[in-house]
BADO-942277 format. One record per atom (N, C-alpha, C): x, y, z. Coordinates in pm, whole numbers, plus 50000, padded with zeros to 5 digits. Example, Ala and Ser with C-alpha at 12.3 -4.5 7.8 and 13.67 -1.06 7.14 Angstrom:
BEGIN
513194943150780;512304955050780;513204967050780;512854977550708;513674989450714;512905000350787;
! end
This chain:
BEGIN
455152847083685;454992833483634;454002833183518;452832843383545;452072841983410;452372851083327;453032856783273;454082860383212;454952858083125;455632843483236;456242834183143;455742822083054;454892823383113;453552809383056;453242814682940;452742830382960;451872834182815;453142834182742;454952839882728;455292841982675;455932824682591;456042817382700;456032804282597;455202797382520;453472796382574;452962795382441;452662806482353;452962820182342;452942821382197;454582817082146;455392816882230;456692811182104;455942793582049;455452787382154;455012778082095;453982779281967;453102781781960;452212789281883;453032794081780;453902802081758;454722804581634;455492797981560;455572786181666;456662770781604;455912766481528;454432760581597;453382755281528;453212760581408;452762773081421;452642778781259;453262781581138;455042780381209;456072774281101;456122762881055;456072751981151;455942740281100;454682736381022;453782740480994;452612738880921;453212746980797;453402756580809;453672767480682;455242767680630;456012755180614;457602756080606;457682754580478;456842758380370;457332757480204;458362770180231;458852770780071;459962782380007;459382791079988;460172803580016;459292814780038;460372823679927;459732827379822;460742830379666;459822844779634;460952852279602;460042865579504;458942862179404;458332869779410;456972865279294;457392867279194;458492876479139;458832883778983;459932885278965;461442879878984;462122889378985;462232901578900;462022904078814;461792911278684;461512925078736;460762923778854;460072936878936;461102942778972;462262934579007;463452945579090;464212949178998;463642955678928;464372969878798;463492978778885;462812979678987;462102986579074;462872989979196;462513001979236;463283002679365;462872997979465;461433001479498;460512996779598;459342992579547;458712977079575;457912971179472;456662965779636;455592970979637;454832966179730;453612964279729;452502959379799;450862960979794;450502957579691;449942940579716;450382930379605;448672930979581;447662927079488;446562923379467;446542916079343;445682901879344;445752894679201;444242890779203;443822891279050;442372886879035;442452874679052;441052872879071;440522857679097;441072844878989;441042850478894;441652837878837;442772842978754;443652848178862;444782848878877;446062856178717;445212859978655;446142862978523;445872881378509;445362889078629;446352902878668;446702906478802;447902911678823;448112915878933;448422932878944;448322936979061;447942951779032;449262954779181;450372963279164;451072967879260;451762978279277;452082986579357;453122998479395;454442999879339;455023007979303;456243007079283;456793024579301;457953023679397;457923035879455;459383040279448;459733054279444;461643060279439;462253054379565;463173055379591;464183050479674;464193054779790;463203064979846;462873069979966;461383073379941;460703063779903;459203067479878;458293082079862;459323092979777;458823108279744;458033102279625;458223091379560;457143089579422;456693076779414;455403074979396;454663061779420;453893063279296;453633052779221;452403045079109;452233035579147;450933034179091;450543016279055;450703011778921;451243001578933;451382990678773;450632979478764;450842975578660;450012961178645;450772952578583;450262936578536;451132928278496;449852917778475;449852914178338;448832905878301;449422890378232;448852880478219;449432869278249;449052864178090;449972859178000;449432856977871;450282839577847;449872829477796;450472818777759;451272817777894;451002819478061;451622816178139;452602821978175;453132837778111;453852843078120;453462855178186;453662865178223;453592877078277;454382890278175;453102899178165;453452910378072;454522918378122;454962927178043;456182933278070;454602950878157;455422955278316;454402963378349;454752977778262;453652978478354;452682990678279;451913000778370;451853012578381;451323026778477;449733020378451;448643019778546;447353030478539;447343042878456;446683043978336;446383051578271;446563066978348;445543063478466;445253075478539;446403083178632;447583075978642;448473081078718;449093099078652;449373106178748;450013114178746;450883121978829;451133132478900;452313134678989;452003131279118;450373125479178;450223126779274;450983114679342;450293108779479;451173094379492;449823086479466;450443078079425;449093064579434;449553050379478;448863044479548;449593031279604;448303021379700;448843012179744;447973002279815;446452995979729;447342993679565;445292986179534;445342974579578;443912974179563;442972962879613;441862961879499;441582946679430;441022942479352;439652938779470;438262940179405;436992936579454;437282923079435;435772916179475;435802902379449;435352897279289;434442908979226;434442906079085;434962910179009;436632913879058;437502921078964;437672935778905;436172942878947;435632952978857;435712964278908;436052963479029;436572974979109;437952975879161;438562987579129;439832986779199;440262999379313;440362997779434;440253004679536;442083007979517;442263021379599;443473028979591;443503036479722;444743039879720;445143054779830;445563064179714;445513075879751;445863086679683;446213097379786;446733108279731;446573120779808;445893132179693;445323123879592;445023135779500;443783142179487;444133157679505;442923165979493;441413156179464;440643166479501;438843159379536;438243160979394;439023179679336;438643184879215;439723187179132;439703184379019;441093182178915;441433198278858;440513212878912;440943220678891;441773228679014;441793215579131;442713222979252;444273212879259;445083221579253;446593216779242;446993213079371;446733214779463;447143213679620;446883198579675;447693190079674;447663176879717;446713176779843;445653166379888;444673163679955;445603153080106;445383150480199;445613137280284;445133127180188;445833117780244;445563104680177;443933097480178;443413093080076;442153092280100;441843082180052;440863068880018;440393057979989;440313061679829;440463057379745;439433060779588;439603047379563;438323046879378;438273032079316;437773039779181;438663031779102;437973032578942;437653014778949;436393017978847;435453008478765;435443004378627;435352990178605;435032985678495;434232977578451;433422976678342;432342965978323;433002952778309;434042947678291;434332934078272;436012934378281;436582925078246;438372929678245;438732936278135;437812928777996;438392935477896;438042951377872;437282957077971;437212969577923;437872978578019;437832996977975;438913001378055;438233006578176;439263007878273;438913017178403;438143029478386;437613034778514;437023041978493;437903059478538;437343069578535;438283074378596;438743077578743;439113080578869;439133071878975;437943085979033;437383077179119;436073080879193;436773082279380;436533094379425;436643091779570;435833085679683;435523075779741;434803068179847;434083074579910;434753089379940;433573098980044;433513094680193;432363105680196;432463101280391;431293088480380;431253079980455;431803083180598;433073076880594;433913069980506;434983064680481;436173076480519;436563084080408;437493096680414;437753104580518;438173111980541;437953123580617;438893132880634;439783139980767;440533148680728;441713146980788;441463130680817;442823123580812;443443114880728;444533106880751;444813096980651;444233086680670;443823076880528;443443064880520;444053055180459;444313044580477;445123035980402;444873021480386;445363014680297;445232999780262;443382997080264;442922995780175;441512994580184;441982977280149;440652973480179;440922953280185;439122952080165;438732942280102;437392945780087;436812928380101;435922928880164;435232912880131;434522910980046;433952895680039;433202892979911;431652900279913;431862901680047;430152911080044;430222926180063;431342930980008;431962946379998;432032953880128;432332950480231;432672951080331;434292952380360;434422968780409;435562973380389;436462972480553;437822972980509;438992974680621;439242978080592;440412989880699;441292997480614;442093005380752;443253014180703;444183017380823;443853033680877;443923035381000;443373052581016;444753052781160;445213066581163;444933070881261;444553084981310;443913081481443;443163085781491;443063087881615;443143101681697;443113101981844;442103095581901;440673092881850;439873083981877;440303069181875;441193066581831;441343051681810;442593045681950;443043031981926;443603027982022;445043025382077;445973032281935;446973032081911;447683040281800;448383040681739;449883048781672;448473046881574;448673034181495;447563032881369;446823023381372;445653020181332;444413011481394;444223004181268;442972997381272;442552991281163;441062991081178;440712997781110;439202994681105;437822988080969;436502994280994;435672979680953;434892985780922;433972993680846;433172996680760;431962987180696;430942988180729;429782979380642;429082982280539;429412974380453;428062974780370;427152975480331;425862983280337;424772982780342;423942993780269;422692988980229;421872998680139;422973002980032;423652997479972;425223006679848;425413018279920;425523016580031;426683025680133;427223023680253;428263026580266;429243022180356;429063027980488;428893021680616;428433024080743;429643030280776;429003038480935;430773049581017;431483037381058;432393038381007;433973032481046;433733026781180;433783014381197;434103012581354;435853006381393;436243013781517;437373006481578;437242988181567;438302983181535;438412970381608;438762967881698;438412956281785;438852953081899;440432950881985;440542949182078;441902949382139;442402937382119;441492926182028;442232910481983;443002918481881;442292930481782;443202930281641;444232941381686;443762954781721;444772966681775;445062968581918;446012976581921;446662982382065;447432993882078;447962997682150;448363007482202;449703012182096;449983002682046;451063006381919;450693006381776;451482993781696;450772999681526;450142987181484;449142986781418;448852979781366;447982986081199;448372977681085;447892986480973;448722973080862;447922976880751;447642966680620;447282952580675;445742954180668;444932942680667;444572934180577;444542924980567;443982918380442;443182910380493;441442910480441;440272902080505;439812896280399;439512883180473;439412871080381;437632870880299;437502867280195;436572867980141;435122867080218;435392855880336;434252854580391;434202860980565;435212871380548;435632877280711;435542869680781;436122855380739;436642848980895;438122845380936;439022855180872;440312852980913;440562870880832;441822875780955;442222890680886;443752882980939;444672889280818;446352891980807;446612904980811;447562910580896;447992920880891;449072923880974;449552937980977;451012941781046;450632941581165;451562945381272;451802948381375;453222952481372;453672963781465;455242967581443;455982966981566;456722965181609;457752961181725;456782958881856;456432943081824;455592937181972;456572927682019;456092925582144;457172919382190;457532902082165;456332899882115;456382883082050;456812883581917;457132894881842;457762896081707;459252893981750;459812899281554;461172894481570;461932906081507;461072917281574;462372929481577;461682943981495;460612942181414;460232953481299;459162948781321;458212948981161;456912945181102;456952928181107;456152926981164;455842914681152;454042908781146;453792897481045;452542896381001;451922886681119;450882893381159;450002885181241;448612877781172;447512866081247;446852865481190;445952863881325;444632868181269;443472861781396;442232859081323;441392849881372;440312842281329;438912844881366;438142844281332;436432848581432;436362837681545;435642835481602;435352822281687;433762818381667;433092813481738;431842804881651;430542818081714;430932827081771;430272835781805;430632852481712;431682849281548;431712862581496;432452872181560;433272868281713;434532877981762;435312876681701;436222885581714;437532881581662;438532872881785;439242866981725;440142860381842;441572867481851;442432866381950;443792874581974;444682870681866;445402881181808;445732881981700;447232867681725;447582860181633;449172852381676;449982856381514;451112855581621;452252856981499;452392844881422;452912850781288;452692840681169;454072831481168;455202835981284;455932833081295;457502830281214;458322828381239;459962823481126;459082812981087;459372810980920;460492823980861;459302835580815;458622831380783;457572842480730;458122858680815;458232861380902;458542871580975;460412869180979;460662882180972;462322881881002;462582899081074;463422896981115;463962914081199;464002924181123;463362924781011;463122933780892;461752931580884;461382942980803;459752945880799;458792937480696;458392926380746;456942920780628;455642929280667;455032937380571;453692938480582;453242940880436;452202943180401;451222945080283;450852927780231;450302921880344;449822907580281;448382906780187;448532899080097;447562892580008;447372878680006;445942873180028;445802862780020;445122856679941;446262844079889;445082836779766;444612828579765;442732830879825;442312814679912;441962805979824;442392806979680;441612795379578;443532785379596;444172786879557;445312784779588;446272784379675;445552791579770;446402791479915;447402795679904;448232805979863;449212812379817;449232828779880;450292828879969;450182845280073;451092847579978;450672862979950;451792873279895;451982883980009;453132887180053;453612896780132;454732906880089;454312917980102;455942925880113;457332926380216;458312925480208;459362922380320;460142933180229;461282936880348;462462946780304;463392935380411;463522918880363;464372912480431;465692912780333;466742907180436;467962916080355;469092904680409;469562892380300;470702880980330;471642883580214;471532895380126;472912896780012;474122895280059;474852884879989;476292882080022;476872882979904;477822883679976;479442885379820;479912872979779;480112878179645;480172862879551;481142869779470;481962857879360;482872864079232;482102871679138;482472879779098;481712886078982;482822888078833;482352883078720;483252884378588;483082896778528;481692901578530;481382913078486;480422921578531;480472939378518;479462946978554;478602941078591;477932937678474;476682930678443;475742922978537;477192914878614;477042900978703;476582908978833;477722921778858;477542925578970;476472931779014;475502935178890;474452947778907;473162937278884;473352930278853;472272916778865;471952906779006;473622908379046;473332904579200;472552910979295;472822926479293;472892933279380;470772934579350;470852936379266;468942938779219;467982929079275;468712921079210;467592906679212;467592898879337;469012901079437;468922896079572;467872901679686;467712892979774;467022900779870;467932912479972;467642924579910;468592937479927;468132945580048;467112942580064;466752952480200;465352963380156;465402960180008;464382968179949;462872965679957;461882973279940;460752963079936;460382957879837;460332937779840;460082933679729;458642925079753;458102917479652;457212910679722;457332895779714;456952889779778;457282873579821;455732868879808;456362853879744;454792842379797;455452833179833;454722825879876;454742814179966;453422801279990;453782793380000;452302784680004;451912784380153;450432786280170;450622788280314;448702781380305;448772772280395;447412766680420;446882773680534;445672780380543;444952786480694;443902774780727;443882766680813;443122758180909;441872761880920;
! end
């Protein structure tokens, strides 16, 4: 019986949070899907760059691009200077723009050819208009000689990010790093409100760490794959049990890599959701325009207006 109780209010709980959050939920670019796989969305504060993934058709090759915003328009993208054969993916913009956090797998030293595990890095800049720096690795106690992924950073540089780890509590965890003295404290686990015994990974923490978005993958209050959860602190700085963000935001296909834009209230997420249907087509042209720009199953990225309480 309690069982069934818990399992109706969270469906209730997920109604609620649709019906609060029922705007149109539209690609951010189409323009991006001349991309195969377009994901791990980050936009500066006042909103005129965005920094994202774009990866081959079975993710063997990953960059980051950018896209800068001129007369209201959006630039045609463009590589990180610094890219080269390694993979690079998942940035994350600081809160003053000036740092840009990455995954990589690339060597520690640029005279060793042998690809590294995936590891945290960030290039620097003094302002927007000037250039990056060249990318710097995070180090321990962050790194190590496992994989790391999705770094998410608060306004008081206070890091999240994805591990796993036989120490940890599940498939893939999410953990929390502090700030302090300009160095970053040992990694701690999060609690069993945010992880569990399965996956959880790409966090996104809110400027003032009192709300985290992130995945979770086939739970049983989801709707089939990745689906985005959210949980809140409570007036004591816990975290509270994570709830699903619910339809439509979630579909039986995978949403994760969320970004949130709390000046605007605007979630960016990645989905590989997939409703392409057949239509007349007059020409090539028509048909290869459908097939791109629809929601194909690929990963694209989506916004949506979404108010957090």
């Amino acid at each position: 019986m309690k069982k069934i109780r818990l399992t109706i209010l969270l469906i209730l709980i997920s109604k609620v949070l649709s019906a609060q959050n029922n705007s149109e939920i539209i690609q951010f670019d189409r323009s991006l899907s001349q991309f195969y796989n377009v994901r791990d969305f980050s936009i500066s504060k006042d909103g005129n760059e965005a920094y994202f993934t774009i990866q081959s058709p079975n993710q063997e090759i990953s960059q980051i691009a950018y896209i800068k915003k001129k007369n209201n328009e959006w630039s045609t993208p463009e590589l990180l200077p610094f890219g080269d054969s390694y993979m690079y993916l998942e940035p994350f913009l600081s809160f003053n723009n000036n740092r840009l956090f990455f995954v990589s797998d690339r060597p520690l030293n640029d005279s060793i050819t042998t690809k590294k595990d995936f590891d945290i890095w960030y290039v620097e800049r003094n302002n927007k208009d000037s250039e990056w720096s060249q990318p710097k690795n995070i180090g321990k106690p962050i790194n190590s000689e496992l994989d790391e992924f999705y770094p998410s950073v608060s306004k008081n540089n206070n890091l999240y990010f994805t591990m796993s780890s036989l120490d940890g509590m599940g498939k893939d965890d999410i953990y929390f790093s502090e700030w302090k003295n300009n160095e970053y404290s040992q990694p701690a686990l999060l609690d069993e409100n945010i992880n569990s015994e399965g996956y959880e990974f790409n966090a996104y923490i809110s400027e003032k760490e009192d709300f985290i978005i992130y995945s979770k993958y086939n739970q049983k209050d989801g709707q089939g794959s990745g689906d985005l959860y959210i949980s809140k602190k409570d007036t004591n700085g816990k975290w509270k049990k994570a709830t699903n963000l619910g339809i439509p935001l979630n579909t039986k296909y995978m949403e994760y890599c969320p970004f949130y834009d709390e000046k605007n209230e605007i979630l960016y997420f990645t989905s590989k959701r997939n409703n392409i249907k057949p239509k007349t087509y007059n020409t090539i042209s028509e048909f290869k325009k459908h097939i791109i720009e629809s929601n194909n199953g690929l990963s694209k990225i989506y916004m949506t207006s979404f108010k957090i309480e």
